[in-house]
N, C-alpha and C positions, 0 to 999 in steps of 0.2 A: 573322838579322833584326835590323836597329836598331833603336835606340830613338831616337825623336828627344829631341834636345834640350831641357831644363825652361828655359822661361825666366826671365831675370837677375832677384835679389831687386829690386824695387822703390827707387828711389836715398830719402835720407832727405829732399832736396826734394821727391820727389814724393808720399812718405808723408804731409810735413806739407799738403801741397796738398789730395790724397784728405781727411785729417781735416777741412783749414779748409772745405772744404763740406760736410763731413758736419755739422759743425756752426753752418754758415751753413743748411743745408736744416732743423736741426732750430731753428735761431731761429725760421726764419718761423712752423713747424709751431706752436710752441709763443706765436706770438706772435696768429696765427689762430685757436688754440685756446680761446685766456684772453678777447681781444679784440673778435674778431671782426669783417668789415668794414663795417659797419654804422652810423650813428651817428658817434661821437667815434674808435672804431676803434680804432689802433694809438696817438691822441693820450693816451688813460687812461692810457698809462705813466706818462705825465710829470703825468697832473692828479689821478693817485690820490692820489700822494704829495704833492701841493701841496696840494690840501685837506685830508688830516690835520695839516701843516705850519701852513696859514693856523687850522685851526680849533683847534688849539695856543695859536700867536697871540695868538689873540682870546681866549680862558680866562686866559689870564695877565695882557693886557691889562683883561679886566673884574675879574681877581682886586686889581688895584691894583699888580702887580709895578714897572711901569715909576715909581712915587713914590719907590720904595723903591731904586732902581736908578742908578747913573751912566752904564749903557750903553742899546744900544736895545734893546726887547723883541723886536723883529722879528728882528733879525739874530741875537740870544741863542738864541732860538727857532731861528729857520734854522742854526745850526751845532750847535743839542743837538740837534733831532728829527728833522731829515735824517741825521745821522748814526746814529741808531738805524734809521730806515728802512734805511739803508743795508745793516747787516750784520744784522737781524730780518727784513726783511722775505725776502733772499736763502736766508737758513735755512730758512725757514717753508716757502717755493717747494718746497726741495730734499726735504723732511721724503716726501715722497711721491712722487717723479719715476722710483725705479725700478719704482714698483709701477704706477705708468700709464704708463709708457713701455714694459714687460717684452716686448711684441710686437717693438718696434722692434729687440730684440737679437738677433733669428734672422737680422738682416741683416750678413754678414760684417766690415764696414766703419763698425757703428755698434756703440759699447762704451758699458759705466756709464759712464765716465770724458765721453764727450764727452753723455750725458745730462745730468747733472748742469751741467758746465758751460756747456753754453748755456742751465739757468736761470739761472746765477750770473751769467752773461753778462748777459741780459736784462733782470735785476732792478740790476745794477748801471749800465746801461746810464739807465734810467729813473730811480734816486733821484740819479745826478748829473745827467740832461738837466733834473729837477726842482730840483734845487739852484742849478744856473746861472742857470736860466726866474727864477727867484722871487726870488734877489738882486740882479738886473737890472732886476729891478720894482721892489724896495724900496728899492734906489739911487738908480732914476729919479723915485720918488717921495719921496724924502729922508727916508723911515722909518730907512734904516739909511746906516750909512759905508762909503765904498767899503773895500774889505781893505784892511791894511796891508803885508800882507807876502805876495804871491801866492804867489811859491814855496812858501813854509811852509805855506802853506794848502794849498795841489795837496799836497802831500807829505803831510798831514796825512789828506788823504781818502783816496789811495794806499793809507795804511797801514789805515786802516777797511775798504777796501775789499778789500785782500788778508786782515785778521782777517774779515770775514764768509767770503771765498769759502772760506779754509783752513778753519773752524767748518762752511760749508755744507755741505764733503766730510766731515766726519768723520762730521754727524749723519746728512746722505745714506746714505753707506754703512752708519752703524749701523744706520738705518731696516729694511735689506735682512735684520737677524739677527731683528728682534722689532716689532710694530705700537706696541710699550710705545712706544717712542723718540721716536715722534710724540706721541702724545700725551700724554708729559713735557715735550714740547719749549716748548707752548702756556703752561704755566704758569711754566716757567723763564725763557722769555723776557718773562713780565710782569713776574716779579722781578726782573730784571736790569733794565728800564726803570729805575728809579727809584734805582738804585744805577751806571749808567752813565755818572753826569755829565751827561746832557743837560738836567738841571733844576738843577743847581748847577757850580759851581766849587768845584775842591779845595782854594783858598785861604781860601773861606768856612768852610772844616770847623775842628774841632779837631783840635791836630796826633796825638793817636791812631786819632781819624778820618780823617785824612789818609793813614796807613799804611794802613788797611785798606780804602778806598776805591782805591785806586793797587797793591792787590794785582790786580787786574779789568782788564787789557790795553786793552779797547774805552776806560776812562776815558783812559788816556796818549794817546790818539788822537783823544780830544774837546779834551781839555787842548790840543794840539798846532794842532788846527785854528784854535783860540779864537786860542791866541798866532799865529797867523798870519792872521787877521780884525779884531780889536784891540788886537793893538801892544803897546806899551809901558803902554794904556788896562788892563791886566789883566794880575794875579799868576797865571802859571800854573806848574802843578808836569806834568811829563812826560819818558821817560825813551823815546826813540826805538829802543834797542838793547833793552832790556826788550819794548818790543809787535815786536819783530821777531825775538827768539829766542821770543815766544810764539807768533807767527803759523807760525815753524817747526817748533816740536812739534806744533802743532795739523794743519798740515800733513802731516808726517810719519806721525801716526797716523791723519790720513784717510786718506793716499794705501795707509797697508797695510789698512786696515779695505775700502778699494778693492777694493783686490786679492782679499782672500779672498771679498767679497762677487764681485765678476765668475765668480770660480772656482764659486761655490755659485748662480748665476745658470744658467749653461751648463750645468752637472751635472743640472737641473733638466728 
């Protein structure tokens, strides 16, 4: 008796195809989920984050900052605390996604890995479609100067963006060993607020402050943004090969904290 034939492994264009809907189906999932169609809907992506942005803003603005200032407070604002949205808010997302997604992993085709990243997707998707929205307003309404240096700028959220999604994976998959991880995660990240850069410049510091401010990745990628929004208008200190051998440790040790998580997932 024969056996018939097993069929051909799957080619690797067709694997990445399989995934890119496995995690275009789990956007929507998770975009229905959060949103709902209802209302503002799917448009809250974009207006969550502009009103902790705008209400930023206006605190600084009634704190008296812009007297005190040669730049605009709007746009200062727009490149410090969209950029923490950026890579906070993508963490916070992920802190929990394999513990209310765990159903979804009995489906052969759907792994932690592509969990995770369509929140990362989806949160990054929104603090830049928020970032654009808002300094397009501020432009047209002469609150702030157009950028100086677009490319630097793109590159500077690029790298924000890849420091969140790599930070998202590693605390994602800690999440999966202990519930600790989350809710450390909540008070680390208010720490890190205020030591990020997005309420100062490194230049403003003392230069021991300096050093120890610029140990912290997320700041060279605020620094980075600014020099590329304000020109020659601002001293900035930032070290592009620095947040991009961090983003690949950080990386590197999500992507095996991954792994052994998926394995202790399945076993389950």
């Amino acid at each position: 008796m024969s056996l018939a034939a097993s069929p051909p492994p799957p080619t690797l264009w067709r694997s990445l195809c399989i995934q890119g809907r496995v995690i275009r189906a789990l956007l929507l999932r998770e975009t229905i989920t959060r949103f709902g169609r209802r209302n503002l809907g799917v448009l809250w992506l974009l207006v969550e984050p502009m009103l902790f942005t705008l209400g930023i803003s206006a605190l600084w603005v009634a704190a008296g900052f812009q007297q005190h200032a040669n730049l605009s407070i709007a746009a200062f604002a727009l490149t410090g605390y969209s950029s923490v949205l950026m890579w906070r808010n993508t963490v916070s997302q992920c802190t929990d996604a394999l513990h209310a997604n765990i159903n979804l992993l009995f489906h052969r085709n759907v792994t932690v890995l592509d969990v995770l990243l369509a929140r990362i997707a989806l949160e990054a998707c929104g603090a830049t479609g928020s970032f654009i929205v808002l300094g397009v307003i501020w432009v047209g309404l002469g609150a702030a100067p157009p950028p100086a240096d677009a490319l630097r700028l793109i590159g500077g959220w690029l790298m924000l963006a890849w420091f969140g999604a790599a930070l998202a994976l590693l605390v994602g998959a800690a999440t999966s060993y202990s519930d600790i991880v989350s809710r450390l995660w909540k008070p680390i990240a208010y720490l890190l607020f205020p030591l990020s850069g997005a309420a100062f410049m490194v230049d403003w510091l003392a230069p021991a402050a300096q050093e120890m401010a610029l140990l912290l990745p997320m700041v060279h990628g605020v620094e980075m943004l600014r020099a590329g929004y304000f020109g020659d208008a601002v001293q900035t200190h930032y070290d592009p090969v620095y947040l991009a051998e961090a983003n690949l440790l950080l990386l590197f040790f999500g992507l095996v904290l991954l792994r052994n998580a998926s394995r202790r997932l399945e076993a389950k």
